[in-house]
LUMZAKOL-462062 format. One record per residue (C-alpha): x, y, z. Coordinates in steps of 0.02 Angstrom, whole numbers, padded with zeros to 5 digits, always signed. Layout:
! residues N
XYZ;...
***
This chain:
! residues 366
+04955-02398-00450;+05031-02263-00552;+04940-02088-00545;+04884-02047-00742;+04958-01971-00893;+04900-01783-00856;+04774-01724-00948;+04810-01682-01129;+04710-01522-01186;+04704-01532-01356;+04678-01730-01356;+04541-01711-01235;+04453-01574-01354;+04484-01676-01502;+04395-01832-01401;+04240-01715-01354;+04221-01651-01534;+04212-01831-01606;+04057-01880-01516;+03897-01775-01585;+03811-01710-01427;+03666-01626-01523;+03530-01532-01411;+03369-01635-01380;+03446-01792-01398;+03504-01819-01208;+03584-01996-01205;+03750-01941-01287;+03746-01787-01170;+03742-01926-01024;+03890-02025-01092;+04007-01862-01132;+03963-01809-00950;+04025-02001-00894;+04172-01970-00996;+04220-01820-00906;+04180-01878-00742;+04300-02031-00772;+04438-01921-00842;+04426-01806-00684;+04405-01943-00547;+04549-02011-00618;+04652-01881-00573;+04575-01802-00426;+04485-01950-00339;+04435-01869-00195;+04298-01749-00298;+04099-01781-00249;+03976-01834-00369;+03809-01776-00384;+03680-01826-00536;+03517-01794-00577;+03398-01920-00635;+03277-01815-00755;+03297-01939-00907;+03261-01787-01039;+03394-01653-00960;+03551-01741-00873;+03662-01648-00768;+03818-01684-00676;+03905-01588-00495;+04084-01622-00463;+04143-01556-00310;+04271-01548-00194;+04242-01625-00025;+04253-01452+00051;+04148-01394+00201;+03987-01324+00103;+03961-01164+00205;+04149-01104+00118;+04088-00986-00053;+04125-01094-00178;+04200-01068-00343;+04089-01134-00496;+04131-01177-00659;+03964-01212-00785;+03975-01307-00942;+03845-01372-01065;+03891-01505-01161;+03745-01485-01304;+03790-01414-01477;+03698-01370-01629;+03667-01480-01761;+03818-01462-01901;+03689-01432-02040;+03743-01439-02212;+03888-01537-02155;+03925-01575-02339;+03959-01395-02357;+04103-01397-02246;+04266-01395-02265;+04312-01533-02153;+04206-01679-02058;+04101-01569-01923;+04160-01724-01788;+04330-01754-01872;+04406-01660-01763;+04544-01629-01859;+04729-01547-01777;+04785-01456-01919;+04854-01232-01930;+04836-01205-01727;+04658-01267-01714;+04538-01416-01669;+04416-01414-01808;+04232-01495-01803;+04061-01449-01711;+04081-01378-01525;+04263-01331-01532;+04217-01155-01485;+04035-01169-01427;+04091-01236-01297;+04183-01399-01284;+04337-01309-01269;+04289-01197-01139;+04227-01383-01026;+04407-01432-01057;+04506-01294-00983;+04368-01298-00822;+04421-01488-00824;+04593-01447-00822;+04559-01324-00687;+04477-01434-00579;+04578-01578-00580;+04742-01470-00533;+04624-01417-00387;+04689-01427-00216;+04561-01552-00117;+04541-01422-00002;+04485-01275-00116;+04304-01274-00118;+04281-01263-00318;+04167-01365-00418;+04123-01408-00604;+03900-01424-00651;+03896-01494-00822;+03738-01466-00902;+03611-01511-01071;+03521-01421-01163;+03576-01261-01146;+03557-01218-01350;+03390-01257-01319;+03346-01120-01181;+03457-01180-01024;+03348-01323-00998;+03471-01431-00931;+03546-01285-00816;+03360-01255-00753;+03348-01439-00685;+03513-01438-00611;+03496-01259-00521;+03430-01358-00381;+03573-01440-00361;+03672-01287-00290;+03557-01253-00143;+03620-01288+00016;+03803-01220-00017;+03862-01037-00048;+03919-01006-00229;+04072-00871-00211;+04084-00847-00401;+04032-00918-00583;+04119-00966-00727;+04028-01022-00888;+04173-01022-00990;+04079-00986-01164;+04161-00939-01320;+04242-00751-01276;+04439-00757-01348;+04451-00775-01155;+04403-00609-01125;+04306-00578-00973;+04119-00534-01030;+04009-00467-00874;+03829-00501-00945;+03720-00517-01079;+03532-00501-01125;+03376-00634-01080;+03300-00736-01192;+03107-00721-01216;+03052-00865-01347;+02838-00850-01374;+02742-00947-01487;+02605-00824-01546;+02452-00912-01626;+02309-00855-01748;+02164-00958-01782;+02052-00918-01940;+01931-01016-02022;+01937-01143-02145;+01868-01109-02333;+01911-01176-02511;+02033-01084-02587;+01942-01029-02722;+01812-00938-02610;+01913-00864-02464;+01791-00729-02431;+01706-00883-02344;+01836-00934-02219;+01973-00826-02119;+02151-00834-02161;+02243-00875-02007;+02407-00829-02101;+02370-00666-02154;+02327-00626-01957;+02499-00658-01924;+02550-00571-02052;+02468-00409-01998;+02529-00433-01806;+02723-00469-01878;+02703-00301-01987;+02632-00209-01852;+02763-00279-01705;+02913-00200-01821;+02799-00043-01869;+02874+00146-01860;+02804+00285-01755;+02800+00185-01574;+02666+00063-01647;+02770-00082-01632;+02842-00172-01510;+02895-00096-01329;+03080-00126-01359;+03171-00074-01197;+03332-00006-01196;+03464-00024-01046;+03645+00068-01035;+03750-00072-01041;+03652-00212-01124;+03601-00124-01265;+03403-00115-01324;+03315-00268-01353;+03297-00363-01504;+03150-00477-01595;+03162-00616-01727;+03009-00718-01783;+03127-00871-01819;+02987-01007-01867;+02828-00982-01956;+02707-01091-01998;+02529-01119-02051;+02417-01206-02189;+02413-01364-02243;+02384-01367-02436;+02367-01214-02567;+02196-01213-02598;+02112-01216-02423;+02117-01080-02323;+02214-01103-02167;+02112-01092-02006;+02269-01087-01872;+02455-00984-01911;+02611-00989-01789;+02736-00901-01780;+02891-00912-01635;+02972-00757-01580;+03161-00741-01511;+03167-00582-01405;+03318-00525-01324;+03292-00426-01172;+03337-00319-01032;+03215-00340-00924;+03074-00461-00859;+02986-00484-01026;+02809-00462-00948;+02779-00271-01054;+02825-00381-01210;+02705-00543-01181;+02573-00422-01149;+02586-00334-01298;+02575-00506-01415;+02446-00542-01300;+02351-00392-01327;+02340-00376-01512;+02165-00423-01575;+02214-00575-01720;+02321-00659-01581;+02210-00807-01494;+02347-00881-01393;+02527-00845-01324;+02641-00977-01248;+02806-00953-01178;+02910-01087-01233;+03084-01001-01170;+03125-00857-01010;+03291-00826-00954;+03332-00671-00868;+03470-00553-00928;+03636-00550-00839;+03757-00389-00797;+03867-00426-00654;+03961-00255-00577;+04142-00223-00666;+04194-00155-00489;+04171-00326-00399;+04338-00368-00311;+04347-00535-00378;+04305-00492-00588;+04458-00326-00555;+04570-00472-00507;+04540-00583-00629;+04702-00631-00751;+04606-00569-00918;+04546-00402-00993;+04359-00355-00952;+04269-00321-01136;+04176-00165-01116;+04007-00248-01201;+03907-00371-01181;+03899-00553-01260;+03767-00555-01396;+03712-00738-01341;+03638-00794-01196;+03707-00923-01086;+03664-01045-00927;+03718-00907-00807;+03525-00833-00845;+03483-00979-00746;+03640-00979-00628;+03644-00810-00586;+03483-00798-00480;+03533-00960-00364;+03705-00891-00352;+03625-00771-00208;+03734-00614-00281;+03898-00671-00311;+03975-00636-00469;+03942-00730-00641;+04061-00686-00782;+04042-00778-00950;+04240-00806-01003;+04313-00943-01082;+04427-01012-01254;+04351-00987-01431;+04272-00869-01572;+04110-00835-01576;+04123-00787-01765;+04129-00980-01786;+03989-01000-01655;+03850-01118-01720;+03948-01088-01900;+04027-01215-02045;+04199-01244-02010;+04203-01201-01806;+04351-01213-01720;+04455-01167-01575;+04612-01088-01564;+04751-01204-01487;+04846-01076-01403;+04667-01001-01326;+04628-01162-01252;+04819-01168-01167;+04779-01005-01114;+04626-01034-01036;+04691-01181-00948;+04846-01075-00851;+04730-00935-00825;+04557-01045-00766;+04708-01135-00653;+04774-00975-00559;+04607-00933-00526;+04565-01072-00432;+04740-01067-00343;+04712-00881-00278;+04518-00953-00206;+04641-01058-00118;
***
């Protein structure tokens, strides 16, 4: 039998891109996972399998058959995008994946197909005995969920270091805030609309605790601040309440993005604590990550260190904690300008980049 063609980059990319792997829907998830699984046992045989059999949140472990008490090194990759809305406004076919000035074009160039690609790359050049591994994961767009089903995965063996090889112009980023997504709930009363004074307008509850959670003066929300990760942020991204014009509406909800620094408990209890609010769930709560810019293995690294923080969050909220204190750095191919954009792509000559660089790294853990 003669060993395979290695593995083309950009043709491997331009594969990934052509098959819509949109959040929430979890069967093409599966089959890109397959697809990588076959393209790396293809050329590196001897790599362990692991799967997980959740059918809402698939996950995949490649590893090398390596004793398990050796650190290991880890890269993480989600294979969910976004949805390519308004696909008719872009330029080119969001799963074209068109080769054309330098780039791959289409949805999940950058964000963060071609950041799985390098790791594959990376991973396949492995030596069998260099304990290194590759977790592919769903759902990540979607709060990590994938990552947070899979985490269990990586107990029983010592993590030395993680990669998740997001969208950074392959510099090295060392953390980035948590995620803290509530649903906040009013509930009112119903009335015809032409006698409100009768009912209780679930809406304009919410409406009072959105104006008082960005209010001046200290009255609004307990943002935190921390010295490298910057003060925390709030969005109410999704609104909703009523059901036709002329009743009153008796429930209003409204879901909140916070970005934080810490544990997120001062923040739930403040929602919670505000008198129009009847009910708080959590739908989302990942951690924040900062990993120290001193650790031996981030000064060695082959890239520059950004001074700042991603904006985004990423699966190493979830990988972080079971990686029992090693270090997590988020560092990987792409722009995240064009992150969840029209018209993403990824830089060729990033993604040939990332693949020498991901490559000595796993030859120096060697």
């Amino acid at each position: 039998m003669t060993d395979p063609a290695p593995i083309d980059p950009v043709d491997l990319v331009r594969e990934l891109v052509r098959r819509p792997t949109v959040s929430g829907d979890p069967r093409p998830q599966r089959d890109v996972m397959g697809l990588v699984t076959e393209v790396l046992t293809a050329h590196a045989p001897h790599l362990q399998r692991r799967t997980g059999d959740d059918p809402d949140q698939p996950w995949t472990l490649l590893t090398t058959p390596t004793d398990p008490d050796r650190p290991r090194l880890l890269f993480a990759c989600h294979v969910d995008t976004v949805p390519a809305a308004d696909a008719a406004q872009w330029q080119r076919d969001p799963f074209g994946a068109d080769a054309d000035g330098g780039r791959v074009w289409g949805r999940g160039g950058s964000d963060m197909k071609a950041g799985l690609v390098a790791a594959v790359a990376a991973v396949a050049a492995a030596d069998p005995d260099v304990p290194v591994g590759l977790l592919l994961t769903s759902d990540e767009e979607i709060g990590s969920r994938g990552a947070q089903v899979a985490a269990a995965a990586l107990a029983g063996t010592r993590t030395g270091a993680v990669v998740v090889p997001e969208a950074t112009g392959n510099e090295v980023v060392l953390g980035h805030r948590g995620a803290l997504w509530l649903a906040v709930r009013a509930a009112g009363r119903a009335a015809h609309g032409s006698t409100p004074h009768l009912g209780h307008n679930a809406v304009l509850d919410l409406v009072a605790v959105l104006a008082r959670a960005g209010g001046p003066g200290g009255a609004g929300l307990p943002l935190a601040t921390e010295d490298f990760l910057g003060t925390e942020t709030w969005n109410p991204g999704v609104i909703a309440g009523g059901t036709v014009p002329n009743v009153v509406p008796d429930a209003a909800e409204v879901v909140v993005d916070m970005r934080t620094v810490g544990d997120g408990a001062t923040l739930q209890a403040w929602w919670r604590a505000q008198p129009e609010v009847a009910d708080v769930e959590v739908r989302v709560d990942l951690p924040p990550l900062r990993t120290p810019a001193d650790d031996p293995w981030v000064r060695a690294l082959p890239a520059v260190v950004r001074p700042d923080p991603a904006t985004y969050f990423t699966d190493a909220s979830v990988l972080g904690p079971v990686a029992d204190g090693a270090p997590v750095v988020v560092w990987g191919p792409g722009t995240p300008a064009v992150m969840h954009a029209r018209d993403e792509y990824v830089e060729v000559a990033e993604l040939e980049q990332a693949v020498r660089v991901f490559g000595e790294v796993v030859s120096r853990w060697g």
